[in-house]
C-alpha positions as CSV (number, residue, x, y, z in Angstrom):
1,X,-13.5,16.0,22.5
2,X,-14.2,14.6,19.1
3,X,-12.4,13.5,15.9
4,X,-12.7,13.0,12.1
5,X,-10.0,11.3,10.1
6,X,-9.9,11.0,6.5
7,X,-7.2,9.3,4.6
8,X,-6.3,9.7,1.0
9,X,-3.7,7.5,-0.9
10,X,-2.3,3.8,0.5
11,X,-2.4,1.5,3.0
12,X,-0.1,3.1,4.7
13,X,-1.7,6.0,5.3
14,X,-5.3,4.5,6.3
15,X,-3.1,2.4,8.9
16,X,-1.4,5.8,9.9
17,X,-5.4,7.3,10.7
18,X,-6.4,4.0,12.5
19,X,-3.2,4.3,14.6
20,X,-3.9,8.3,15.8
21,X,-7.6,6.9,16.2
22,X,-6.3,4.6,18.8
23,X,-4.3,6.8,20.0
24,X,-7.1,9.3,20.4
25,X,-9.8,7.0,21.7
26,X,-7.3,6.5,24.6
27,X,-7.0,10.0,25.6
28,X,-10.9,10.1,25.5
29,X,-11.8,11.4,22.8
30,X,-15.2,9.9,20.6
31,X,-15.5,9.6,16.8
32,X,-18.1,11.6,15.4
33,X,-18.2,12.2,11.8
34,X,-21.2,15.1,12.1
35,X,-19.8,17.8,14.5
36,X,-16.3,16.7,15.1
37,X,-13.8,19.2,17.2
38,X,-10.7,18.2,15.5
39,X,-10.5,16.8,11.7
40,X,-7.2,15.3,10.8
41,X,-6.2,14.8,7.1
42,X,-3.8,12.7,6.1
43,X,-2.4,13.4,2.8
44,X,-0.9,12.0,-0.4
45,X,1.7,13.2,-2.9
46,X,2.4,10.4,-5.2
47,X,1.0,11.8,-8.8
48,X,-0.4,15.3,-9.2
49,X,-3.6,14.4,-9.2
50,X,-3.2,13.3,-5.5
51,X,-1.8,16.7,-4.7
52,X,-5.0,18.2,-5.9
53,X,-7.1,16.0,-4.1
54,X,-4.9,17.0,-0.9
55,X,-6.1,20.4,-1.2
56,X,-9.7,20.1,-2.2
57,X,-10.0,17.8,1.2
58,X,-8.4,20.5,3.2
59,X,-10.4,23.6,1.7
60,X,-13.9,21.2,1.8
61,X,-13.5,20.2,5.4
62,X,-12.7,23.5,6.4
63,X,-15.9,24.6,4.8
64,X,-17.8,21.8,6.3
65,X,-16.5,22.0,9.7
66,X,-15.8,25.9,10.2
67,X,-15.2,25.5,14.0
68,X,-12.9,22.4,14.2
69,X,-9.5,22.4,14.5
70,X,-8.0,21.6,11.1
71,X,-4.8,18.9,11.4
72,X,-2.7,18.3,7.7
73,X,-0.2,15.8,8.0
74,X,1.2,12.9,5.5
75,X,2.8,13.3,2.1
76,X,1.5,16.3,0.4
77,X,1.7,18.8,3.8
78,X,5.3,17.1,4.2
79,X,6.3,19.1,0.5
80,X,3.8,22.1,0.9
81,X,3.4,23.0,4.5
82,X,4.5,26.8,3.3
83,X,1.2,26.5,0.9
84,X,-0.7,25.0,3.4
85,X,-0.1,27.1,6.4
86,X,-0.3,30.5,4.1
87,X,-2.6,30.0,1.5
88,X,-5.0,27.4,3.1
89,X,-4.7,28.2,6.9
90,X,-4.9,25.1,8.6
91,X,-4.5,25.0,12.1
92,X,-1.8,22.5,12.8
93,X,0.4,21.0,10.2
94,X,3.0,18.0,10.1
95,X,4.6,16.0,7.7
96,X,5.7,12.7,7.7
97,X,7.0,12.6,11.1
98,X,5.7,13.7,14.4
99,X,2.2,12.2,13.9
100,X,2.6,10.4,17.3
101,X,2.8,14.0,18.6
102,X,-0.6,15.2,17.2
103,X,-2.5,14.7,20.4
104,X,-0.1,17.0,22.0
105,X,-0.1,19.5,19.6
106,X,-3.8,19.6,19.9
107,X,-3.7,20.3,23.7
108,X,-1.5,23.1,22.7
109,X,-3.4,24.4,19.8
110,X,-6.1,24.7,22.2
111,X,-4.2,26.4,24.8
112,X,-2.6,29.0,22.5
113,X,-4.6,29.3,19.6
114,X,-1.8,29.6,17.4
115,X,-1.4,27.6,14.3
116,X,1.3,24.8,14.6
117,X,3.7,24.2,11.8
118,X,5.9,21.0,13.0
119,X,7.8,19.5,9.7
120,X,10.8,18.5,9.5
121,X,12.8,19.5,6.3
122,X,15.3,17.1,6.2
123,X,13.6,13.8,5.7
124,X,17.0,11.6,5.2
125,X,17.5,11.0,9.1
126,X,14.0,10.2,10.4
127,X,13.8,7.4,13.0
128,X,10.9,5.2,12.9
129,X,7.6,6.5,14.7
130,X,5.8,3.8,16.4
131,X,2.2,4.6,17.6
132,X,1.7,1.7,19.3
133,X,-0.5,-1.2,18.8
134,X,-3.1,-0.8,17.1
135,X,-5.5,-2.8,14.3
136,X,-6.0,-1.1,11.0
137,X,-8.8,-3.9,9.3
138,X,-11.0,-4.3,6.2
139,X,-13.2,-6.7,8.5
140,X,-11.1,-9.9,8.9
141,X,-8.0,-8.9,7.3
142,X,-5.7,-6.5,9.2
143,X,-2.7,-4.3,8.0
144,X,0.3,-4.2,9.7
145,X,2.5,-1.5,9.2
146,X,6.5,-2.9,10.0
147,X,8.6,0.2,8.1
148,X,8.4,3.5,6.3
149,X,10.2,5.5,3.9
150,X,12.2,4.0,0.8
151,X,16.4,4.8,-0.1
152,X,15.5,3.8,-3.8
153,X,15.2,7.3,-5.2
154,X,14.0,6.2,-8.9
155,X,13.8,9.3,-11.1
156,X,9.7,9.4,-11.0
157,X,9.3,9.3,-7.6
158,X,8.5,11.5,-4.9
159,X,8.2,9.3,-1.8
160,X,12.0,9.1,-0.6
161,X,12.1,13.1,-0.8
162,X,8.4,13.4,1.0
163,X,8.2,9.9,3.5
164,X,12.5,9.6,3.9
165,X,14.9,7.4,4.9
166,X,13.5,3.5,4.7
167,X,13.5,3.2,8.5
168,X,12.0,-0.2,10.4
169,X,10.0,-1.1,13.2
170,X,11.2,-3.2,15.6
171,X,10.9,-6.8,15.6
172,X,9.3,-7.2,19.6
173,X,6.8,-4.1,18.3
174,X,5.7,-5.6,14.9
175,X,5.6,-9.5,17.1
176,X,3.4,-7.6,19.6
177,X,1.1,-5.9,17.4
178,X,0.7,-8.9,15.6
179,X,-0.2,-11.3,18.6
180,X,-2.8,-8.5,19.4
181,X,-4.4,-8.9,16.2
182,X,-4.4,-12.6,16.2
183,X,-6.2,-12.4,19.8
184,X,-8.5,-10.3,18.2
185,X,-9.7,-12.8,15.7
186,X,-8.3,-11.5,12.8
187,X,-8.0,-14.2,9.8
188,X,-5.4,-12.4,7.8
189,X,-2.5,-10.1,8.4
190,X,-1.3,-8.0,5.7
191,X,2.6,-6.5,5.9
192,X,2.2,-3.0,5.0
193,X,4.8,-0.2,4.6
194,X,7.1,1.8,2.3
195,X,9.1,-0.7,0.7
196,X,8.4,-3.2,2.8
197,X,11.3,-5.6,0.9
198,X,13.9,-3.4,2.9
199,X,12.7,-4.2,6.2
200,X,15.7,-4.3,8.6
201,X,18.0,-2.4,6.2
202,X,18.5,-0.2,9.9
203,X,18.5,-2.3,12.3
204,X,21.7,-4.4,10.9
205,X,20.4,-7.7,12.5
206,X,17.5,-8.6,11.1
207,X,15.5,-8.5,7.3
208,X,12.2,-9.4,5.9
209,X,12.7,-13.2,5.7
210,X,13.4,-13.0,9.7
211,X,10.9,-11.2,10.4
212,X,8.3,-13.3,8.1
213,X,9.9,-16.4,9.8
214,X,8.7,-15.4,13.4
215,X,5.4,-14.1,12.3
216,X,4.3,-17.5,10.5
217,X,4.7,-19.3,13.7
218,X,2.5,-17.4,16.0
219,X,-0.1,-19.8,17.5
220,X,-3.4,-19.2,15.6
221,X,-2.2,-17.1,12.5
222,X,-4.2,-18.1,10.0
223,X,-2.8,-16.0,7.3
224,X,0.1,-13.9,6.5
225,X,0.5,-11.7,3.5
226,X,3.3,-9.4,2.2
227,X,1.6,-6.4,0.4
228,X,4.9,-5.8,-1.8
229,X,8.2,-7.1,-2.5
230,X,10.8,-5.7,-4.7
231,X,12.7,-8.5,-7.2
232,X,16.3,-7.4,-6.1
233,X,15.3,-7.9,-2.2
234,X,13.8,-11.2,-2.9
235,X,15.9,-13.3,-1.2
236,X,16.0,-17.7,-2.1
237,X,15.6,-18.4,1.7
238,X,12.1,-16.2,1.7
239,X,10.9,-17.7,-1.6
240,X,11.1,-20.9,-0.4
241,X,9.2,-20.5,2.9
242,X,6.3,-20.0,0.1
243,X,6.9,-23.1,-0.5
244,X,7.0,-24.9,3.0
245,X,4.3,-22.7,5.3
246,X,0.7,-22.9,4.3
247,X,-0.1,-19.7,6.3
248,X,2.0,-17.3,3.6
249,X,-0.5,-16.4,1.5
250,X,-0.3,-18.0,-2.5
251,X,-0.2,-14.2,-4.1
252,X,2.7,-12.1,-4.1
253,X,3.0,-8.3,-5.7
254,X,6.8,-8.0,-7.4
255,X,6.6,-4.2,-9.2
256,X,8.1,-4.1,-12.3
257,X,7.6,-0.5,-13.8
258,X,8.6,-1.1,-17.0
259,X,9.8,-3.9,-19.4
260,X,11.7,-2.2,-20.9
261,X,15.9,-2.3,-21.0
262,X,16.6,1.1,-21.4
263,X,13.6,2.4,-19.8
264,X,14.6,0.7,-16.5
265,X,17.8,2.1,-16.7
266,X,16.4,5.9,-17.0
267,X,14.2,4.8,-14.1
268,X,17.0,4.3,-12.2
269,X,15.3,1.3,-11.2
270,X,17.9,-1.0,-9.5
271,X,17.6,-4.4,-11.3
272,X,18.3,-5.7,-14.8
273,X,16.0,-7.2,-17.0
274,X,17.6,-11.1,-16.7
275,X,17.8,-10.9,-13.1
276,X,13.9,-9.9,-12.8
277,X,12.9,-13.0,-14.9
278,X,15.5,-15.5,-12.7
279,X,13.8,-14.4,-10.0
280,X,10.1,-14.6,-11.4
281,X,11.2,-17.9,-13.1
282,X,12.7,-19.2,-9.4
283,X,9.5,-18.7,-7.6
284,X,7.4,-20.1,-10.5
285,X,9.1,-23.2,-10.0
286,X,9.1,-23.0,-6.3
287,X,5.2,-22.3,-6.3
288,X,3.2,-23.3,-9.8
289,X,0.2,-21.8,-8.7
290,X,1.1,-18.8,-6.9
291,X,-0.6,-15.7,-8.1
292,X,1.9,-12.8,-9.3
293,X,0.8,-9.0,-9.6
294,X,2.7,-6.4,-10.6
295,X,2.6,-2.6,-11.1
296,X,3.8,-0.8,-14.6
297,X,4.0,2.8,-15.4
298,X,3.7,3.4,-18.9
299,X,4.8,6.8,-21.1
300,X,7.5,7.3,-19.0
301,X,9.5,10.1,-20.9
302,X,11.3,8.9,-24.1
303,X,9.1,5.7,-24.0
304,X,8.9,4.5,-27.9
305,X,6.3,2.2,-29.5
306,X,9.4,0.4,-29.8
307,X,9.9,0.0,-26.0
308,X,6.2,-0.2,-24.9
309,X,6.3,-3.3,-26.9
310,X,9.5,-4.4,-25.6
311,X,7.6,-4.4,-21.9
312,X,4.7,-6.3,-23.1
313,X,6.2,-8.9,-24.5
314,X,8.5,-8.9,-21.2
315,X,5.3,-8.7,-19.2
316,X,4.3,-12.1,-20.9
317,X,7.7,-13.9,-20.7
318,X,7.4,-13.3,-16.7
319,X,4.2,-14.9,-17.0
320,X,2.3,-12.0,-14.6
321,X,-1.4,-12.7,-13.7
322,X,-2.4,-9.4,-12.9
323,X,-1.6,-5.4,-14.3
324,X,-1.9,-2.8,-11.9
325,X,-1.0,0.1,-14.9
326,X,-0.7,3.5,-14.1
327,X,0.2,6.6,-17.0
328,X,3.8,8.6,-15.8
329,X,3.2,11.8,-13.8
330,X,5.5,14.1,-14.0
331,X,6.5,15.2,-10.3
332,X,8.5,18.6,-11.2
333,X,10.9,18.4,-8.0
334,X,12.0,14.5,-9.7
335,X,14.8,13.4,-12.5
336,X,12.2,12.4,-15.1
337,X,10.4,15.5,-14.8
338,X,13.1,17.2,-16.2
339,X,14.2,14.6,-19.3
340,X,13.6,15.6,-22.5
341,X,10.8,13.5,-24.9
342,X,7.6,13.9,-22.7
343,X,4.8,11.4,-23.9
344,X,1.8,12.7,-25.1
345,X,-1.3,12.0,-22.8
346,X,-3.2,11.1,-25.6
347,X,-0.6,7.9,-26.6
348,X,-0.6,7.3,-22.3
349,X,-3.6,6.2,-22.3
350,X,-3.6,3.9,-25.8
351,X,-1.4,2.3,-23.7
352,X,-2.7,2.3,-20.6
353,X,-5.7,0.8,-22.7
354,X,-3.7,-1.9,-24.0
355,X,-1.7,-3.4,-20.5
356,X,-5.5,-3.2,-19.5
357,X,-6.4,-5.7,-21.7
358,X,-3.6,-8.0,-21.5
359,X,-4.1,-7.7,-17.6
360,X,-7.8,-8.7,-18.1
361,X,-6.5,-11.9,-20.8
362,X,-3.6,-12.5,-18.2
363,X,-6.2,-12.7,-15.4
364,X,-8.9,-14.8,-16.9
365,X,-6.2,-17.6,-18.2
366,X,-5.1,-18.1,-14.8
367,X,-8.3,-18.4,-12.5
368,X,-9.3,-20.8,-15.7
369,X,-7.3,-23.4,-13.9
370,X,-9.0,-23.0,-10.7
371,X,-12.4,-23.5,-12.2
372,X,-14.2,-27.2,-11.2
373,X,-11.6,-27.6,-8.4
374,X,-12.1,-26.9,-4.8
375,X,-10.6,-23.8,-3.2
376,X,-10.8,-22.2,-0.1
377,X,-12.2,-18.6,0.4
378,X,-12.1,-16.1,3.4
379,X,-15.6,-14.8,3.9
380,X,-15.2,-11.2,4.2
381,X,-18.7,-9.6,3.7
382,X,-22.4,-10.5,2.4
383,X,-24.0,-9.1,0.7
384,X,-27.8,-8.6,1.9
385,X,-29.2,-8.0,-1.7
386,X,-27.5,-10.5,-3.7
387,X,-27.8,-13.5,-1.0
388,X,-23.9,-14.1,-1.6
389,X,-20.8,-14.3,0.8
390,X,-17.8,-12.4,-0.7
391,X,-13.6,-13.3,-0.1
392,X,-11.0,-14.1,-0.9
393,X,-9.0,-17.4,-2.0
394,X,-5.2,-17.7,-0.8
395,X,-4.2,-16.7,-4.7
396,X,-6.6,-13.6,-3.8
397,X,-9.1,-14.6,-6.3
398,X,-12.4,-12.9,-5.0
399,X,-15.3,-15.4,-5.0
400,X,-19.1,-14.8,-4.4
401,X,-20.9,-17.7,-2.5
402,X,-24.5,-18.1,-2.6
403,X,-25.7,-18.4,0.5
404,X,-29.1,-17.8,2.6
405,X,-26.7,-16.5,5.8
406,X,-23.9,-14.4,6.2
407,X,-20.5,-16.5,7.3
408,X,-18.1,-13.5,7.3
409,X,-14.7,-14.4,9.2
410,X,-14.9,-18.1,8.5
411,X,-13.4,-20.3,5.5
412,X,-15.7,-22.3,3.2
413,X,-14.3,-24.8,1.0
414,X,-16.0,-24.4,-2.2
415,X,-16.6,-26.0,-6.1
416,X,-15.1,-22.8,-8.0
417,X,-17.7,-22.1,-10.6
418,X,-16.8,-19.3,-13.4
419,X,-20.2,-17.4,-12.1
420,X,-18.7,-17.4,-8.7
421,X,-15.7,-14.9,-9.6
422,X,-16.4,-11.2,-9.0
423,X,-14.7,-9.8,-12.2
């Protein structure tokens, strides 16, 4: 047997495929992309536009591969498996659970030859599925997954209705997987998951800075870095280790979603605006020289001109580095879908423009105080053309090296030049 997995959306999901690979390639089967018997599709659901990318996946590799079995799972199958099963016809359809189960349910696909429609409604009770370990990499840096779902239920999103309860992987399974991938000479590890701030919320005897604490001191971790961290699960005792472990890497991502007082609040977003800075302002003077990212949604509904510039000037009191800036989507199943005072795409995207371009004069002021000093960059690939290594620094600037030879998965202490930063 052969397989074809495509992934659209996070991390989490391309882990999720390079899991069910594993799991696959165990049972026998062989990748091949040209003639595969079974195509798995792992969705997403998080704006509208993913939803519509969902189905033109299905529909095209159903045309492209008319006699494989056709195997819909993640976030978008999860909230239309009716739509999917009816309208599009795919052969086997889960959600966001039982996707450990998929080899089975192709051995029984192939036995009966009747399509398979395994998703559970309710979503709120889930337990975590572990597939095992396994090594989802972008060359030297792997992700590891350590929890799903999310119990924040702001009033944009989806993902708590579609992924489900936050629910953690245990401790010896996450330690396991990450020895593996150590042995395996991997230079970085990357926490990947949900909301992977409420790690251990479940388990009642453990959390994120435990967890973090363990993983730092396996023998040859070079690197460890936390994907995302929400500001109200940011405890003292984690910020610190920042501060006292060399192998956390110097970047964190803290979302913020909006700047805005009364914004936040019809976010349901569970901080105020004080506390966010304390905490910002805390790990600023724990770390100078960390790197802080951060994601904002702009034209959420009733957003004024008034409020948009309330959440830029917030964004430059917390003294961010880098804008990840997205425009609202309205999810019709959410809160905010249904509040009154919908922004206009047309004034989304002025401000999409704008965030942009204070990300861009954020960005450039601080790698200007890395330039003339020596930092230390991850070789992750070379480029043949260009003669040039390309990484990362701890502060996940990304650096091209001139160099006759490739040095992918080693560390070169370098001179940072300005024409060395890929923009």
């Amino acid at each position: 047997m052969t397989y074809f997995l495509f992934s659209l959306g996070c991390k989490v999901n391309s882990y999720e495929c390079s899991a069910l690979a594993s799991m696959l390639r165990k049972l026998g089967y062989f990748e091949d992309r040209e003639n595969p018997d079974v195509v798995i599709i792992n969705t997403c659901s998080v704006t509208a536009t993913a939803d519509q990318k969902s189905r033109q996946h299905i529909r095209k590799f159903q045309k492209q591969y008319p006699s494989a079995i056709i195997v819909v799972m993640g976030c978008y199958a999860q909230g239309h498996s009716d739509f999917i099963a009816n309208d599009i016809n795919a052969d086997i359809i889960v959600g966001t659970s039982h996707r450990n189960e998929i080899p089975t349910l192709i051995e029984e696909y192939l036995r009966n030859h009747k399509q398979i429609v395994k998703v559970d409604k309710n979503t709120r009770t889930l337990c975590y599925e572990d597939f095992g370990v396994t090594s989802y990499s972008e060359n030297i840096r792997a992700y590891l997954k350590i929890q799903d779902g999310c119990n924040n239920f702001c009033s944009y999103c989806l993902i708590p209705y579609r992924r489900g309860n936050a629910r953690s992987r245990s401790k010896e399974s996450i330690l396991e997987e990450a020895r593996y991938l150590v042995h395996n000479h991997y230079q970085e590890i990357v926490l990947t998951g949900i909301d992977v701030s409420s790690y251990g919320v479940d388990l009642g005897h453990t959390n994120l800075y435990e967890l973090v604490k363990e993983l730092i001191n396996i023998e040859g971790l070079e690197s460890l870095r936390i994907s995302s961290i929400e500001a109200h699960d940011m405890s003292e005792e984690l910020l610190y280790l920042y501060k006292n472990n060399k192998v956390l890497a110097k970047h964190i991502h803290i979302p913020l979603q909006s700047g805005s007082k009364t914004v936040l609040e019809r976010m349901h977003r569970k901080y105020q605006k004080e506390d966010f800075l304390k905490k910002i302002k805390l790990l600023r003077s724990i770390m100078p020289e960390i790197m802080i990212s951060t994601d904002v949604i702009v034209g959420f509904p009733g957003e004024s001109d008034e409020e948009f510039l309330e959440t830029k000037e917030f964004i430059k009191e917390c003294g961010f580095n880098q804008l990840h800036v997205f425009p609202f989507s309205s999810r019709k199943e959410t809160l905010a879908a249904k509040m009154p005072n919908q922004v206009n795409d047309i004034v989304k995207k002025q401000r999409v423009s704008a965030l942009l371009q204070l990300s861009k004069e954020l960005w450039d002021e601080y790698v200007s105080h890395f330039i003339n000093k020596e930092v230390e960059v991850l070789v992750e690939k070379y480029d043949v053309n260009k003669k040039v290594n390309i990484g990362h620094t701890t502060n996940y600037i990304e650096v091209a090296i001139p160099s006759l030879e490739g040095k992918v998965g080693q560390r070169i202490t370098v001179k940072l030049e300005k024409s060395m930063i890929v923009s």
